[in-house]
mmJSON file of the N, C-alpha and C atoms, coordinates in Angstrom:
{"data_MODEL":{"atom_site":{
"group_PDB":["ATOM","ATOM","ATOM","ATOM","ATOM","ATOM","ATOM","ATOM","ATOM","ATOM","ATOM","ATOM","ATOM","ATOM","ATOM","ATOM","ATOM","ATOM","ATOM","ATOM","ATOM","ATOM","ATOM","ATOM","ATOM","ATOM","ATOM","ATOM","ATOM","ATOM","ATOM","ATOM","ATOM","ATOM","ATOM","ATOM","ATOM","ATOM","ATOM","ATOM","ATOM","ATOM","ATOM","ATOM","ATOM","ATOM","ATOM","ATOM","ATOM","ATOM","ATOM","ATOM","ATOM","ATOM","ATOM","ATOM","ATOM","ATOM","ATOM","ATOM","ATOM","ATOM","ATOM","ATOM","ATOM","ATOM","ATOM","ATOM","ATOM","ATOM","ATOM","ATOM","ATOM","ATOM","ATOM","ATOM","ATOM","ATOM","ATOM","ATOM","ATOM","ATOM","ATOM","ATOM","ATOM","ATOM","ATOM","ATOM","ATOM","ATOM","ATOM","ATOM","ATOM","ATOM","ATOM","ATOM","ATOM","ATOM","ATOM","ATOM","ATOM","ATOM","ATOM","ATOM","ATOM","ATOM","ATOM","ATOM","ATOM","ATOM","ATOM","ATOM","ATOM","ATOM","ATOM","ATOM","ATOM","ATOM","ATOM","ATOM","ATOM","ATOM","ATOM","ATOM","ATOM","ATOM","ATOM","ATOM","ATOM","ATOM","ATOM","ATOM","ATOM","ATOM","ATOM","ATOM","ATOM","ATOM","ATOM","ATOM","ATOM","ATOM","ATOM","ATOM","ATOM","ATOM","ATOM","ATOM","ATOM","ATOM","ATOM","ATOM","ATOM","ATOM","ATOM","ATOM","ATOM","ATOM","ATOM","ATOM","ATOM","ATOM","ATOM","ATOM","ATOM","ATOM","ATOM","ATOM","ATOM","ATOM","ATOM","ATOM","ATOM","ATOM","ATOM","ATOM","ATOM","ATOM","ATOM","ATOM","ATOM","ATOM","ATOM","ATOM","ATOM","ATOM","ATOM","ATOM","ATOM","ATOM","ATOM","ATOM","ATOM","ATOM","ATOM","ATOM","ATOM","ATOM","ATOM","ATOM","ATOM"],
"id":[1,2,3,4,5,6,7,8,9,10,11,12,13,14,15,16,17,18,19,20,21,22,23,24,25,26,27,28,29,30,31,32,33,34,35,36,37,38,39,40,41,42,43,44,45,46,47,48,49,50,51,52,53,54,55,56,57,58,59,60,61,62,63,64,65,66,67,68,69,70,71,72,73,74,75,76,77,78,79,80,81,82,83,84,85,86,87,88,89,90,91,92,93,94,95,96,97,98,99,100,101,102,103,104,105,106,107,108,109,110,111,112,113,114,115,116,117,118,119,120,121,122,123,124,125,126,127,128,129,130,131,132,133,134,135,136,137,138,139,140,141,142,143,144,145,146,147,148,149,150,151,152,153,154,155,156,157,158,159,160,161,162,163,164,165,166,167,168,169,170,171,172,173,174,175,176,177,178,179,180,181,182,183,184,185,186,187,188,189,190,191,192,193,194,195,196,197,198,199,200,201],
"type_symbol":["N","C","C","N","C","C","N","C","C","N","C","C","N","C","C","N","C","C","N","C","C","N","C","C","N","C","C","N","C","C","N","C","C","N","C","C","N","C","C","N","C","C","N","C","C","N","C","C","N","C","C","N","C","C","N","C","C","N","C","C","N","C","C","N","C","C","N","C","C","N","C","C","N","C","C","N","C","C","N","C","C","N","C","C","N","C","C","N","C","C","N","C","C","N","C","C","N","C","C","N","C","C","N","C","C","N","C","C","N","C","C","N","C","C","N","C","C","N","C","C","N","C","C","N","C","C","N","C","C","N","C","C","N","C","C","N","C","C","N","C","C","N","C","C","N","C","C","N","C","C","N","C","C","N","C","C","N","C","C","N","C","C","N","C","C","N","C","C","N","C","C","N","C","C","N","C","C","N","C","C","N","C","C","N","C","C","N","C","C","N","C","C","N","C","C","N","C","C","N","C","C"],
"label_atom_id":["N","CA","C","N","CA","C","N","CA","C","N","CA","C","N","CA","C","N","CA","C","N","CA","C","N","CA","C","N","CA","C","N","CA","C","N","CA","C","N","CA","C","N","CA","C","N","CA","C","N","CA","C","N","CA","C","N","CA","C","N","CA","C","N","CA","C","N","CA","C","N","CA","C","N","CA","C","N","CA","C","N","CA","C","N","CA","C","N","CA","C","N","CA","C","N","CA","C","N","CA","C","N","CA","C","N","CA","C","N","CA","C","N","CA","C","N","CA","C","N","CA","C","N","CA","C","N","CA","C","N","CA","C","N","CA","C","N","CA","C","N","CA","C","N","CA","C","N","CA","C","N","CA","C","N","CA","C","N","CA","C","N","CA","C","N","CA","C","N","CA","C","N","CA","C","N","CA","C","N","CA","C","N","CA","C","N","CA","C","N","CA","C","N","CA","C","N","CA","C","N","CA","C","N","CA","C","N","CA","C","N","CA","C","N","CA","C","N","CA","C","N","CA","C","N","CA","C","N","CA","C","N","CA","C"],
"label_alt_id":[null,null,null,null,null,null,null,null,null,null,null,null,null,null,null,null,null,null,null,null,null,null,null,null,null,null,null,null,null,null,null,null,null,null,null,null,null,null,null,null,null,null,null,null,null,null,null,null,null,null,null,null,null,null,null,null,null,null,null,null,null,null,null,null,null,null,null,null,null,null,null,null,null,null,null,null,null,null,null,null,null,null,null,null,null,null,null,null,null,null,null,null,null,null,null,null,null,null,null,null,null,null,null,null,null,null,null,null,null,null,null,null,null,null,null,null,null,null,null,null,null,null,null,null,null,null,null,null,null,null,null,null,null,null,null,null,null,null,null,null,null,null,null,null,null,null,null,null,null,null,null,null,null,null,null,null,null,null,null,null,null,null,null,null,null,null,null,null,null,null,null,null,null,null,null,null,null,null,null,null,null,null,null,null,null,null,null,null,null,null,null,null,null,null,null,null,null,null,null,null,null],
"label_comp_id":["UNK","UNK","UNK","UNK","UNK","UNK","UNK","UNK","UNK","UNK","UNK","UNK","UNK","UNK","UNK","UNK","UNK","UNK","UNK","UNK","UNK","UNK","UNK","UNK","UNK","UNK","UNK","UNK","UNK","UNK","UNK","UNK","UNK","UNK","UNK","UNK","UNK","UNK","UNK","UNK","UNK","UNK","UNK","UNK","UNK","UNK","UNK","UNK","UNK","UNK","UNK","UNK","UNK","UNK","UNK","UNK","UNK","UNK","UNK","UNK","UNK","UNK","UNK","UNK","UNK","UNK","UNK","UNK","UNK","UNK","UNK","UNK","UNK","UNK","UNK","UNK","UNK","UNK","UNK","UNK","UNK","UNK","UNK","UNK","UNK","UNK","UNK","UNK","UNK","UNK","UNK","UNK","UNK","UNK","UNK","UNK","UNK","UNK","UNK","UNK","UNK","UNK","UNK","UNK","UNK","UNK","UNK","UNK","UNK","UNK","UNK","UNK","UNK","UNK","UNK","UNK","UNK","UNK","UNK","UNK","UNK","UNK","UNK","UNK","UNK","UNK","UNK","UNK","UNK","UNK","UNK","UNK","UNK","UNK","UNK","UNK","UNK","UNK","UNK","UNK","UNK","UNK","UNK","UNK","UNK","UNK","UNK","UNK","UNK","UNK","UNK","UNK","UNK","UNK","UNK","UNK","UNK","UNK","UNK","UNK","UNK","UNK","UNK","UNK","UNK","UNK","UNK","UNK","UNK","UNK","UNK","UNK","UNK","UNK","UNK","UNK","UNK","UNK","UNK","UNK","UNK","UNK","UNK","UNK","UNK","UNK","UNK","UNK","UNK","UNK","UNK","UNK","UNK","UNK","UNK","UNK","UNK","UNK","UNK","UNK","UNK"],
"label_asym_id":["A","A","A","A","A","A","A","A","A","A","A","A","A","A","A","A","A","A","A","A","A","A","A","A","A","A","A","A","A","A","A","A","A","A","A","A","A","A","A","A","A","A","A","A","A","A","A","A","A","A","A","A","A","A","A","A","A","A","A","A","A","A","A","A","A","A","A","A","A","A","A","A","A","A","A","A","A","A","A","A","A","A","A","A","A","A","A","A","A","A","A","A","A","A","A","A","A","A","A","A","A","A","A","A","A","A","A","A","A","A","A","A","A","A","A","A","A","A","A","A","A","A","A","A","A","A","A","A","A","A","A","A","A","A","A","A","A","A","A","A","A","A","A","A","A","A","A","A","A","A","A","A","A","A","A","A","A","A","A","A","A","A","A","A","A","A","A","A","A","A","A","A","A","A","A","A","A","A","A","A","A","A","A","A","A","A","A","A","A","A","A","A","A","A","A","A","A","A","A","A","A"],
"label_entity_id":["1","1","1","1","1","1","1","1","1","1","1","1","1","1","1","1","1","1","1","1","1","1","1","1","1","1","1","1","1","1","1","1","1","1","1","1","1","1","1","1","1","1","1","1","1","1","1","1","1","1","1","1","1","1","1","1","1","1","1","1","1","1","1","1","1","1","1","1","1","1","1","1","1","1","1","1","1","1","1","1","1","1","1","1","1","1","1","1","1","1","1","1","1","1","1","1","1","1","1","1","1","1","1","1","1","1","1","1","1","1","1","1","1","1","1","1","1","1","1","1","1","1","1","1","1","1","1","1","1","1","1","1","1","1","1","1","1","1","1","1","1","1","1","1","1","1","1","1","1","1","1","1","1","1","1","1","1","1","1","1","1","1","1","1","1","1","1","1","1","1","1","1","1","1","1","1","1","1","1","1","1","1","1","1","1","1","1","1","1","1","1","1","1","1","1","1","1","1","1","1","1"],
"label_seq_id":[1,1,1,2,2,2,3,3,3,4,4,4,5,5,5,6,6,6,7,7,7,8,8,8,9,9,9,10,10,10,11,11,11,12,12,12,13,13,13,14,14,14,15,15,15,16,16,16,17,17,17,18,18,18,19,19,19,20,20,20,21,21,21,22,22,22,23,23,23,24,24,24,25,25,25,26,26,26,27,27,27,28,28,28,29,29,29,30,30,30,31,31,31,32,32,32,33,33,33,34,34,34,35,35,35,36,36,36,37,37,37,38,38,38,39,39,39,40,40,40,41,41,41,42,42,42,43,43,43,44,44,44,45,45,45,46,46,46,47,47,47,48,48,48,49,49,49,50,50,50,51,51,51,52,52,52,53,53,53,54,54,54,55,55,55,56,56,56,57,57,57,58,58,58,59,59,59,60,60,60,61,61,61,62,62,62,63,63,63,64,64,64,65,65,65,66,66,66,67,67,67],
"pdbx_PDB_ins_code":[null,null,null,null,null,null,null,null,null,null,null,null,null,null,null,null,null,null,null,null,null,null,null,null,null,null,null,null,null,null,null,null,null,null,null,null,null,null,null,null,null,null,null,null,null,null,null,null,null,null,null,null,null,null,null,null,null,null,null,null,null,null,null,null,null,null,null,null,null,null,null,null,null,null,null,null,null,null,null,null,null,null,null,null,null,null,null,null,null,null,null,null,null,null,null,null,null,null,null,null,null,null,null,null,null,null,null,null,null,null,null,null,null,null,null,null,null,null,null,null,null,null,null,null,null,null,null,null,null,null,null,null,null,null,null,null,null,null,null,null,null,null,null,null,null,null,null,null,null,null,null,null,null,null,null,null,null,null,null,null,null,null,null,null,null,null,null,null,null,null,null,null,null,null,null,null,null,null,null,null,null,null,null,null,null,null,null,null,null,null,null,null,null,null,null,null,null,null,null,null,null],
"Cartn_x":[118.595,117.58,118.21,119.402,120.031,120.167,120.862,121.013,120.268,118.984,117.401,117.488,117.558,117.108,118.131,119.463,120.434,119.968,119.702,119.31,118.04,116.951,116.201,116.483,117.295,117.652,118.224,119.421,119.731,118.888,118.104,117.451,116.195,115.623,114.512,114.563,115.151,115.408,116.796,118.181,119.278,119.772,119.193,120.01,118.951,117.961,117.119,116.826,118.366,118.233,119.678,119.907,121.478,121.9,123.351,123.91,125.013,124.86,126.347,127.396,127.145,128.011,127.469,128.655,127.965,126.897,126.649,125.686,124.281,124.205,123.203,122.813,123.662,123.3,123.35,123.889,123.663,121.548,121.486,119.747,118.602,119.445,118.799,118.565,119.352,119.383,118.297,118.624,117.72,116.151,115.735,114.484,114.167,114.926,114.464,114.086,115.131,114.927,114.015,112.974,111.627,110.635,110.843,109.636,109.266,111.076,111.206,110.314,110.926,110.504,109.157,108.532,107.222,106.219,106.609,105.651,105.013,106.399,106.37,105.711,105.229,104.516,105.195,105.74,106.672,105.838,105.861,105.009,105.284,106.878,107.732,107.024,106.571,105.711,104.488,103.639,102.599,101.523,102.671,102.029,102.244,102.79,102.559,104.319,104.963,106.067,106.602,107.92,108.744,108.734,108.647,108.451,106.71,106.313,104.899,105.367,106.139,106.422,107.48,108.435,109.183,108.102,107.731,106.741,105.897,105.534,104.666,105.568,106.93,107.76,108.144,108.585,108.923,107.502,106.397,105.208,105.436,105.278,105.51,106.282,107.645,109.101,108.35,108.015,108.166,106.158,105.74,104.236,105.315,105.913,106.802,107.545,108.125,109.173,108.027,106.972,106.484,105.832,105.812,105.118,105.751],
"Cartn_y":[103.572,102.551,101.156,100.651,99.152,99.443,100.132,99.74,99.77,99.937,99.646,98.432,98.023,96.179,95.936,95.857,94.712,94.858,96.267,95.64,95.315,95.127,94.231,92.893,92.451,91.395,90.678,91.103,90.704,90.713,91.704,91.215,90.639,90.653,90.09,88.89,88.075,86.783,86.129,86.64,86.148,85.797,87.009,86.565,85.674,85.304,83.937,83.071,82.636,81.092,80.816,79.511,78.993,78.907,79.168,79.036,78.496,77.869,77.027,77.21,78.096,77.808,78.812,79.064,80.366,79.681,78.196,78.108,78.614,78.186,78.082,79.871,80.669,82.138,82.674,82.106,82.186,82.527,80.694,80.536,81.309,81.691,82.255,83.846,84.62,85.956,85.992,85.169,85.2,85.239,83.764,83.665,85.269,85.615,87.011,87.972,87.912,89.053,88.43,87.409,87.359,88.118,87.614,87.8,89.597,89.914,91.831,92.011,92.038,92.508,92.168,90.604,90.62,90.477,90.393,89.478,90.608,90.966,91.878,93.909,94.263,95.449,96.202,97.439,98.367,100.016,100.298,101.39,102.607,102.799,103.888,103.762,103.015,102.805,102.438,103.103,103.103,102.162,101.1,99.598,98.806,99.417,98.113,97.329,96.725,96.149,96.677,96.969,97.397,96.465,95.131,94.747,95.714,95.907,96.367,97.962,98.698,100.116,100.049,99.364,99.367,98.976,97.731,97.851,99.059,99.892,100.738,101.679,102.052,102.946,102.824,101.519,100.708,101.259,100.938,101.303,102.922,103.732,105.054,105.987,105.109,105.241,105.2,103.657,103.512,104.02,104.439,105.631,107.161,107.193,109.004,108.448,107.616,107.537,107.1,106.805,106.844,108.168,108.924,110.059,110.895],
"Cartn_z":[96.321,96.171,96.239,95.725,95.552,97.224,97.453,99.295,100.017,99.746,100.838,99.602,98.755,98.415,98.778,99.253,99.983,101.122,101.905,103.4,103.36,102.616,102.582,102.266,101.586,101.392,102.037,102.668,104.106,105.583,106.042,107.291,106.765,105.18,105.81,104.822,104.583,103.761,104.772,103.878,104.17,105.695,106.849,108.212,109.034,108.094,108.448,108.158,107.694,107.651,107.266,107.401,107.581,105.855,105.428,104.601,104.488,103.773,103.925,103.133,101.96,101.117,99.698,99.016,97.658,96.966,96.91,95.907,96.693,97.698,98.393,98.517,98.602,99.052,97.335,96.6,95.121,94.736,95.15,94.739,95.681,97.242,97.677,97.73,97.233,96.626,95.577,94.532,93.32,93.767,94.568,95.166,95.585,96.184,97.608,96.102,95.45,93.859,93.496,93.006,92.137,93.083,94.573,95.598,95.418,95.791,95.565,94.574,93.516,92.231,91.777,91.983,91.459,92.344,93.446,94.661,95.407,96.206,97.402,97.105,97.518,97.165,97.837,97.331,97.692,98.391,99.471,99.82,98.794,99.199,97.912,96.822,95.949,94.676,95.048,96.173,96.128,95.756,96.567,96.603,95.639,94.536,93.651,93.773,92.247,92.31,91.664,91.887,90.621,89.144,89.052,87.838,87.115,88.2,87.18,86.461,87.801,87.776,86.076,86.181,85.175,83.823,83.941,82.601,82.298,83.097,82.541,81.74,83.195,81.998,80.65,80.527,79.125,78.006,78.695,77.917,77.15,78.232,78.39,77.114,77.499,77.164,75.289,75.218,73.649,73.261,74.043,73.291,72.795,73.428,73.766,71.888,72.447,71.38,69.622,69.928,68.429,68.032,68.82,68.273,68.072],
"occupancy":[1.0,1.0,1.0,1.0,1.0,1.0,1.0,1.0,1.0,1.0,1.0,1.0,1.0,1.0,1.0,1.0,1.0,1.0,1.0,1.0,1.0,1.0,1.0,1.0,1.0,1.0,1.0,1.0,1.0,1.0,1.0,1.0,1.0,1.0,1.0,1.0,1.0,1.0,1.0,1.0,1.0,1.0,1.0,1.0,1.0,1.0,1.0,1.0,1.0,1.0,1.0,1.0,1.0,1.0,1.0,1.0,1.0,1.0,1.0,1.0,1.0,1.0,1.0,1.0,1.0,1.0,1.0,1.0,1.0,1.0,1.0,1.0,1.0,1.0,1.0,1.0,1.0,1.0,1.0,1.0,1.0,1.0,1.0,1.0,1.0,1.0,1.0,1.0,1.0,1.0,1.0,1.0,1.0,1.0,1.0,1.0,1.0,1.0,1.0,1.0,1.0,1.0,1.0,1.0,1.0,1.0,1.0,1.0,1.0,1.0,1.0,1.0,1.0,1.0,1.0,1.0,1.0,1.0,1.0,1.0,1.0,1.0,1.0,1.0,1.0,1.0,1.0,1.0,1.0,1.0,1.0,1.0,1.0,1.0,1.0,1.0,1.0,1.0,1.0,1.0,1.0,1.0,1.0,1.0,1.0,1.0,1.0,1.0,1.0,1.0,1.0,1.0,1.0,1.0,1.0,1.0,1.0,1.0,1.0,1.0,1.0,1.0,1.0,1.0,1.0,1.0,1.0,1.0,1.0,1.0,1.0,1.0,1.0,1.0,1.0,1.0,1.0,1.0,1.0,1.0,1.0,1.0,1.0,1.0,1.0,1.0,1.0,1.0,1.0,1.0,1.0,1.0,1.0,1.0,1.0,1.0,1.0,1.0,1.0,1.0,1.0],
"B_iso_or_equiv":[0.0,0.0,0.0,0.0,0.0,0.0,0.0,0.0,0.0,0.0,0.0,0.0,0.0,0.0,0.0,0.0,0.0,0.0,0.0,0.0,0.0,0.0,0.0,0.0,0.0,0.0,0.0,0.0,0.0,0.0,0.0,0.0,0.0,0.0,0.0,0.0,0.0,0.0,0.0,0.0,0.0,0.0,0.0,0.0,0.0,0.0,0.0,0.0,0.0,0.0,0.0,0.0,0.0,0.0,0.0,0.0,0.0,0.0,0.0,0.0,0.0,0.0,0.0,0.0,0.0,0.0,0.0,0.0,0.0,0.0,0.0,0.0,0.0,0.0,0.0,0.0,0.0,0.0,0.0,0.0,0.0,0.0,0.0,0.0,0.0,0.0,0.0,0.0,0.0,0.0,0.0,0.0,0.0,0.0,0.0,0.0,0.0,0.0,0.0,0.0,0.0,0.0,0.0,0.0,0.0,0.0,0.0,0.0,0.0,0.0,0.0,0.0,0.0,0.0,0.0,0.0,0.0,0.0,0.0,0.0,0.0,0.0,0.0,0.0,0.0,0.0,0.0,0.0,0.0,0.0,0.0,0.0,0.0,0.0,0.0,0.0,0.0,0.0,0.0,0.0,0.0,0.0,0.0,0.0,0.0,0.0,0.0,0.0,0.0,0.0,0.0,0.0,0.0,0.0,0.0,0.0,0.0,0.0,0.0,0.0,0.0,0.0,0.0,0.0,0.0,0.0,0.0,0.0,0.0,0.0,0.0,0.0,0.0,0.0,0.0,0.0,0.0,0.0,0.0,0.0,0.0,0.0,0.0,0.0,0.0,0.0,0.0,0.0,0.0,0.0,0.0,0.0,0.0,0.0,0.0,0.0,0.0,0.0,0.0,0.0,0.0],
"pdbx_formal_charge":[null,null,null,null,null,null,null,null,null,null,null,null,null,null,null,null,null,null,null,null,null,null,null,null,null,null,null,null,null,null,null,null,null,null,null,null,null,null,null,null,null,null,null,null,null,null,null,null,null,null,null,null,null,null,null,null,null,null,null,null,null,null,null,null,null,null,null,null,null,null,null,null,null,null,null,null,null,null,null,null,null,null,null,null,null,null,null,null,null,null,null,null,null,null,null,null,null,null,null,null,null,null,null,null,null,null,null,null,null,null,null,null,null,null,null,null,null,null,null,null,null,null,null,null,null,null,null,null,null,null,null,null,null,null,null,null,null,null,null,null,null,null,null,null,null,null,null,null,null,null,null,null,null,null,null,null,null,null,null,null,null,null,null,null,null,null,null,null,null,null,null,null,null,null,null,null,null,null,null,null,null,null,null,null,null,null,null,null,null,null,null,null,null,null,null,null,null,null,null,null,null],
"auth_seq_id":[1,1,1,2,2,2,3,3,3,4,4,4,5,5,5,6,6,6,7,7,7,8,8,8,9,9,9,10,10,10,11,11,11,12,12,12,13,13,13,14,14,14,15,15,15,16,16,16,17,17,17,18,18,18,19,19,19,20,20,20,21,21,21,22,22,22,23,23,23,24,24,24,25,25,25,26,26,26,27,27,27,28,28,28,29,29,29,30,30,30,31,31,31,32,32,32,33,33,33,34,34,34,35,35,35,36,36,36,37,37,37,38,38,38,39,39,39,40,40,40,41,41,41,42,42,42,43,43,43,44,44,44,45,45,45,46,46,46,47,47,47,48,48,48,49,49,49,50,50,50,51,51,51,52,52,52,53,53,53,54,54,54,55,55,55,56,56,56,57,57,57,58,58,58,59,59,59,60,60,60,61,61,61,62,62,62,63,63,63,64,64,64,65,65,65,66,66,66,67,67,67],
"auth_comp_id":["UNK","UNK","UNK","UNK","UNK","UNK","UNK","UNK","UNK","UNK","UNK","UNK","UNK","UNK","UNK","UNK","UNK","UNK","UNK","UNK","UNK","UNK","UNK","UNK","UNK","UNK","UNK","UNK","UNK","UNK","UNK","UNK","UNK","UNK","UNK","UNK","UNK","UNK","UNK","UNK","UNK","UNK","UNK","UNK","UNK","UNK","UNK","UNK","UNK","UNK","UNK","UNK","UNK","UNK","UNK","UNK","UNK","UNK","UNK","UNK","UNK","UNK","UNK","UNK","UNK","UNK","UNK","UNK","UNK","UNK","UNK","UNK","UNK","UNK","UNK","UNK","UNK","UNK","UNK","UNK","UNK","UNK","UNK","UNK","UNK","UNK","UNK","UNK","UNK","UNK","UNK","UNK","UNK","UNK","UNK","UNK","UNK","UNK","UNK","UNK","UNK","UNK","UNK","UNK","UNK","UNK","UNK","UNK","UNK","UNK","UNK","UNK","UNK","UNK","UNK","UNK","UNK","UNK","UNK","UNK","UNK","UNK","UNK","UNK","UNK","UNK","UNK","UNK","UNK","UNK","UNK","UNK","UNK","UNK","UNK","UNK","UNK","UNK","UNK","UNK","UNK","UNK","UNK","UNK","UNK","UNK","UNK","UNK","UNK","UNK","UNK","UNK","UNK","UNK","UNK","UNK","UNK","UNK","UNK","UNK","UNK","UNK","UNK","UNK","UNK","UNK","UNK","UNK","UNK","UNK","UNK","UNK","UNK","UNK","UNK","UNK","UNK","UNK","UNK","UNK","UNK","UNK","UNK","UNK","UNK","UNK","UNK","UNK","UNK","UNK","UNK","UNK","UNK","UNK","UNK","UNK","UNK","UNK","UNK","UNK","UNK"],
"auth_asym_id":["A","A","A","A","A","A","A","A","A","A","A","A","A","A","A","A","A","A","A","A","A","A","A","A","A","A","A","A","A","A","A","A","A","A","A","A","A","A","A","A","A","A","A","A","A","A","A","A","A","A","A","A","A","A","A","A","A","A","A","A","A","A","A","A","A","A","A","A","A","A","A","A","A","A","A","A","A","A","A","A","A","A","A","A","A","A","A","A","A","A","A","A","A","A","A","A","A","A","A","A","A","A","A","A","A","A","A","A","A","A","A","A","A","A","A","A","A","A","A","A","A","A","A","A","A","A","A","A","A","A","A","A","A","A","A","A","A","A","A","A","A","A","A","A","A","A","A","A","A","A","A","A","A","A","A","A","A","A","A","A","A","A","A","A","A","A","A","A","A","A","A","A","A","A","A","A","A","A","A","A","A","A","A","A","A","A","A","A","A","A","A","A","A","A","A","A","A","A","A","A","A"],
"auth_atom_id":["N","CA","C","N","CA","C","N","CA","C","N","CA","C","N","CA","C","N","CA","C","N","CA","C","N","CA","C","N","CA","C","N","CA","C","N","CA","C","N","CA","C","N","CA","C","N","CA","C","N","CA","C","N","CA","C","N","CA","C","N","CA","C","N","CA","C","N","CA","C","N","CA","C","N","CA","C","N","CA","C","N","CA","C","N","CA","C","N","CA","C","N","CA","C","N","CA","C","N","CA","C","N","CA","C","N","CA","C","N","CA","C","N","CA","C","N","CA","C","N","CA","C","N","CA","C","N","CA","C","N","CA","C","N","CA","C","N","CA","C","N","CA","C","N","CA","C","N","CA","C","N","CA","C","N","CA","C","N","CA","C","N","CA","C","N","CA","C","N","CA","C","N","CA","C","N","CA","C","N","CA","C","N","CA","C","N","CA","C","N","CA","C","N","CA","C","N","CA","C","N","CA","C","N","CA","C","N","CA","C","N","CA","C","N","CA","C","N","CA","C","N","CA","C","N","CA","C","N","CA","C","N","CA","C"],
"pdbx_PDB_model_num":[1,1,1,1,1,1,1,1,1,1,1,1,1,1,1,1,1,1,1,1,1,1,1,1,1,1,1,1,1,1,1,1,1,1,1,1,1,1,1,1,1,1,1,1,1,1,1,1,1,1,1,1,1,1,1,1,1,1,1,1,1,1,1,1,1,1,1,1,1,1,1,1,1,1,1,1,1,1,1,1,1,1,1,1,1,1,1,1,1,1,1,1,1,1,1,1,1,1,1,1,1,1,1,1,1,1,1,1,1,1,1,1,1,1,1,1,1,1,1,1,1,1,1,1,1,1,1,1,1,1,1,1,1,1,1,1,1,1,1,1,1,1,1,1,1,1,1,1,1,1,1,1,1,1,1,1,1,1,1,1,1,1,1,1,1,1,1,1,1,1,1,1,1,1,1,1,1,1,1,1,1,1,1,1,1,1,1,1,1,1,1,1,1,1,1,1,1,1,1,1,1]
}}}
């Protein structure tokens, strides 16, 4: 899974557009990571985002764990 988000991250952010330098590919990784994670809708998860997918587990996780 991390290596389908780097090569997402690379062809469809990073090898379009100029960089000059670590800070710059620094802020622009991060950007591409909010869009991934909260923006962009993942087919594999059945459309939604992994920030939503993970909150539910978290949910899940601590209903399991009080009972």
């Amino acid at each position: 899974m991390r290596e389908r988000a780097f090569g997402s991250l690379k062809y469809e952010h990073l090898y379009r557009i100029d960089i000059d330098d670590g800070q710059t590919l620094a802020t622009e990784a991060e950007q591409y990571r909010q869009v991934f994670n909260h923006t962009r809708p993942h087919e594999t998860l059945g459309l939604r985002r992994p920030a939503e997918v993970h909150h539910e587990d978290q949910q899940t996780q601590a209903s399991t764990e009080s009972n």
